[in-house]
C-alpha positions in Angstrom: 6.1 -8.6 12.8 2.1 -7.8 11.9 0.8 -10.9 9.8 0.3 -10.2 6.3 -2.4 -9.0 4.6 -4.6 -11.6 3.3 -6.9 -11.7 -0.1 -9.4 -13.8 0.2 -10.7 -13.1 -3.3 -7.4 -13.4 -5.1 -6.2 -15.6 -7.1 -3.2 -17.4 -6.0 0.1 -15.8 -6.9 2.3 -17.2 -9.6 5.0 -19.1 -8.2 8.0 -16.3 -9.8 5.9 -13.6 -8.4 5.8 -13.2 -4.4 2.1 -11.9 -2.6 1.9 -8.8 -1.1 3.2 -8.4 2.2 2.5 -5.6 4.4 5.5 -2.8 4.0 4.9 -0.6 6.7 7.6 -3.4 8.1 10.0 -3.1 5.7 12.8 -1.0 7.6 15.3 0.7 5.7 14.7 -1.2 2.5 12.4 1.0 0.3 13.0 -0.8 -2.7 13.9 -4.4 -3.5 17.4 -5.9 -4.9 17.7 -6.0 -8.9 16.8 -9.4 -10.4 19.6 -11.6 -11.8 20.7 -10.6 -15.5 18.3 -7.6 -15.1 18.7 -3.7 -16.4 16.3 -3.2 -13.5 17.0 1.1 -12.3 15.9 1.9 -9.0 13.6 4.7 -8.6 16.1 7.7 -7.8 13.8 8.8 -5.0 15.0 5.5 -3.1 18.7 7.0 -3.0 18.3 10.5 -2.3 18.4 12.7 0.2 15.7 15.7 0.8 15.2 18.1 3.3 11.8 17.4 5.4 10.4 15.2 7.8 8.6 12.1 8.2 5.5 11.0 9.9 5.2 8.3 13.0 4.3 4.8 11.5 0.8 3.5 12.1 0.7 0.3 14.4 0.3 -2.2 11.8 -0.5 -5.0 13.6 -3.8 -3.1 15.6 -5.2 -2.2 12.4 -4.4 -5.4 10.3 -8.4 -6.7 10.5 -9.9 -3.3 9.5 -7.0 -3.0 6.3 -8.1 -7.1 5.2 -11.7 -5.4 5.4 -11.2 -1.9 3.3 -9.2 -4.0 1.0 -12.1 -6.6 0.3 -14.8 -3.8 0.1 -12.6 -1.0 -1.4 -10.0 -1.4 -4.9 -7.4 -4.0 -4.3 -5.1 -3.8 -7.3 -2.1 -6.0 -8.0 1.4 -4.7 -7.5 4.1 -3.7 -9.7 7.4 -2.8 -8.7 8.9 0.0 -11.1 12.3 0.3 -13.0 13.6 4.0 -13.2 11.7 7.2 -11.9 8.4 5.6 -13.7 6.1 5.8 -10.5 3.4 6.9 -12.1 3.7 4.8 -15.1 3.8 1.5 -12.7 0.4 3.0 -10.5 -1.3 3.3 -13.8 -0.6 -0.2 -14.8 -1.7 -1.3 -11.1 -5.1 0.1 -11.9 -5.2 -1.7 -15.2 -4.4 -4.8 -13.9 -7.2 -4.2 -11.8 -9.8 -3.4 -14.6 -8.0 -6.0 -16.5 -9.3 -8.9 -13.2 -12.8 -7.5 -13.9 -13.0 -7.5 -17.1 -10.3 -9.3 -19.5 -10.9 -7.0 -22.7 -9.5 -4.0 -21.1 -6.2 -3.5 -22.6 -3.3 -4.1 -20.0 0.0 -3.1 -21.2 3.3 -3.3 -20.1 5.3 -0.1 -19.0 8.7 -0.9 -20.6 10.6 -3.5 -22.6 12.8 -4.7 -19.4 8.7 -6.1 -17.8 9.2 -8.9 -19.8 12.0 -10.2 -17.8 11.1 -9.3 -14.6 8.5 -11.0 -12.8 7.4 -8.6 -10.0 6.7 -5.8 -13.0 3.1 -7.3 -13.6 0.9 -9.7 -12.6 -1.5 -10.3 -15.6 -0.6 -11.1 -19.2 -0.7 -8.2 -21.2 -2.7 -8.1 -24.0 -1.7 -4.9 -26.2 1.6 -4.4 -27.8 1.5 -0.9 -26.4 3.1 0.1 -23.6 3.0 3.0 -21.1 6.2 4.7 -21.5 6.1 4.5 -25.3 2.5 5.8 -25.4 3.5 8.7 -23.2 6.9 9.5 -24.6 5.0 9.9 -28.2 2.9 12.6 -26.7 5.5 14.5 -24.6 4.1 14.0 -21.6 7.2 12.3 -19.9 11.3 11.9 -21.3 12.4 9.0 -18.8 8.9 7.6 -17.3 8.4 10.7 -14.6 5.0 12.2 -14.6 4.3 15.6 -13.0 1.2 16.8 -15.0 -2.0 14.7 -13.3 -3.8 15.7 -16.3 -1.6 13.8 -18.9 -2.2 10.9 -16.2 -5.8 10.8 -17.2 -5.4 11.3 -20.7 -2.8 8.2 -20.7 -5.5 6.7 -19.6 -7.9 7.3 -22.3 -5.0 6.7 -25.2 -5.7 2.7 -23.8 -9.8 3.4 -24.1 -10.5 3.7 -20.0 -12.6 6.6 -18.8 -10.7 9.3 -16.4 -11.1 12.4 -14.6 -9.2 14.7 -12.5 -9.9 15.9 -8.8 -9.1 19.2 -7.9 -8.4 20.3 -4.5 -9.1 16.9 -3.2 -10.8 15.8 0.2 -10.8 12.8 1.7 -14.3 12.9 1.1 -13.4 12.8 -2.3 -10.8 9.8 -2.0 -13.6 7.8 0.3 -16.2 8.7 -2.9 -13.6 6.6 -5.2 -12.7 4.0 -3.4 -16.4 3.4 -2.4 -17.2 3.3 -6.2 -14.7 0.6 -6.4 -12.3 3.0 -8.1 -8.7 3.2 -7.3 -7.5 6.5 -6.5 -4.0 7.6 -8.4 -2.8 10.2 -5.9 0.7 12.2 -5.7 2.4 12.3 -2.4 6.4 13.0 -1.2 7.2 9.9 -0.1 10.3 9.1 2.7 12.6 7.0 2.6 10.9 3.9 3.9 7.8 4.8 1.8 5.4 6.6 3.4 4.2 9.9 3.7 6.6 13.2 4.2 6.9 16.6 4.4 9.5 17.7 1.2 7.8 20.5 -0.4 7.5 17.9 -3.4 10.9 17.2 -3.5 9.9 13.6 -3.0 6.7 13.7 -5.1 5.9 10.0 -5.8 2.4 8.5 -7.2 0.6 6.4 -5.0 -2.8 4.1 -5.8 -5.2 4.3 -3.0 -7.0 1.3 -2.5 -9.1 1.2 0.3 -10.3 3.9 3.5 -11.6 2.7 7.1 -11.9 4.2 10.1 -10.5 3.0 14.0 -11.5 5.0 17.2 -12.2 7.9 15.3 -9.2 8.1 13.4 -9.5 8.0 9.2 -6.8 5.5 8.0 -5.8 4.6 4.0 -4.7 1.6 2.7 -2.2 2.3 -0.7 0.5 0.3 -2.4 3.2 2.0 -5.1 5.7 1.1 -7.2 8.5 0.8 -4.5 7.3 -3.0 -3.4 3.9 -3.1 -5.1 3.3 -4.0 -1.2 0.3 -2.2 0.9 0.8 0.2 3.2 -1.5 1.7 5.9 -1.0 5.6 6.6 -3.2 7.7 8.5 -5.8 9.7 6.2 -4.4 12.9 7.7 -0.6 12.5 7.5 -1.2 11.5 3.4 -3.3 14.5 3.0 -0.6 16.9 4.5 2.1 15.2 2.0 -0.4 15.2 -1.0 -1.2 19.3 -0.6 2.0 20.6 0.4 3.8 19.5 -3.8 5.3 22.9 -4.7 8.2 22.4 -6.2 10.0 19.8 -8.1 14.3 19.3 -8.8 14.1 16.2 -11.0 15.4 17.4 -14.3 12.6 17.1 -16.5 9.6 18.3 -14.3 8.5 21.9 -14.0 9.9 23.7 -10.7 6.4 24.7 -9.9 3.9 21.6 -9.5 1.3 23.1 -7.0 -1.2 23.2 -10.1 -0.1 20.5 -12.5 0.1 18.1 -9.3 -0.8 19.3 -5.9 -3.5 18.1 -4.0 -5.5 16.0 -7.1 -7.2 12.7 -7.3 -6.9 10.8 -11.2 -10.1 8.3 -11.4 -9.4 5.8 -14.0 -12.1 3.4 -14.7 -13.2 0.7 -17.0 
């Protein structure tokens, strides 16, 4: 097994909350056991079964120097792990932690009631009484946590005073750009089911945080995490791209069956 991924500039983990370990290595396990006396859902994209294809895994272990490196220069955020089909919800509180580290009067909330109990759902205090889902429910822009519209994304954002913009037609230029302005990059993908990139049509469309680009003998790699560990994974710049612009259609009750311009292919820059 690779080593893990090491964070030299972070501070130490609390004790009820285990570091980041790399999940590229996490086989058939997509998502971790429920806590004890916990209401904890598991993302239904964990259970289910789509029609598509996956890509090869990257050699971890070759490429474990170069990740530690794009983390350190890039956006390392801390992870949540979600409860329910609230991906996007848990990659936008990711990115406020993140702004939260930098700058402790950026309001980091919660996502639900049941991240008060469970340890793994944050890693910094909060400091609003708001929370994610509530904000977003109010709005409309989500019914159980699930957001399919990139742009209600941003304005999330903005309802807890960050700045944010949307990305159309993104390029990797365009996710280099972010991460190289020490921006994480919220990013829709169809996800498999060990977590990394597929090929579902969108059937699988899952928000991902991009943290962090390098390249190894000529071949563009990305270092993410998401809310099915809060781990980081390293894909290859090319296979997420492929996943990212081929979201057409959605079956998840509450999204629209078309997503190829509410989520396809965009980047969401949130930042402080």
């Amino acid at each position: 097994m690779p080593p893990r991924i090491r964070h030299s500039h972070r501070s130490p983990a609390p004790a009820s909350r285990a570091p980041k370990k790399p999940a590229n290595t996490v086989a058939n396990r997509p998502v971790p056991p429920p806590p004890a006396n916990s209401t904890w859902r598991p993302d239904p994209l964990a259970v289910s079964i789509a029609n598509g294809t996956s890509f090869s895994p990257v050699d971890r272990a070759a490429l474990e120097t170069k990740a530690e490196e794009a983390l350190r220069i890039g956006a390392d955020v801390p992870g949540r792990v979600q409860d329910g089909p609230t991906c996007g919800l848990y990659a936008m509180g990711m990115v406020m932690d993140y702004w939260d580290r930098k700058n402790p009067s950026e309001l980091d909330p919660l996502v639900q009631e049941s991240d008060e109990s469970r340890a793994d759902s944050h890693s910094q205090k909060e400091n609003t009484k708001k929370r994610l889902l509530d904000v977003a429910k109010s709005h409309g822009w989500t019914t159980e946590g699930e957001m399919f519209h990139a742009d209600d994304m941003a304005k999330l954002a903005r309802e807890f005073g960050y700045h944010a913009k949307v990305k159309d037609h993104l390029t990797l230029g365009d996710i280099k750009g972010c991460v190289n302005r020490h921006h994480p990059a919220l990013i829709a993908f169809d996800v498999d089911q060990v977590g990394n990139p597929g090929l579902y049509g969108g059937k699988r469309a899952h928000w991902a945080v991009v943290e962090g680009t390098f390249q190894k003998d000529g071949v563009d790699y990305l270092v993410a995490t998401h809310g099915w560990t809060g781990k980081e994974y390293v894909w290859k710049a090319s296979d997420f791209l492929a996943s990212v612009n081929q979201l057409n259609a959605s079956d998840f009750p509450a999204a629209p069956r078309d997503i190829t311009t509410c989520l396809s292919g965009k980047l969401v820059e949130v930042y402080s």
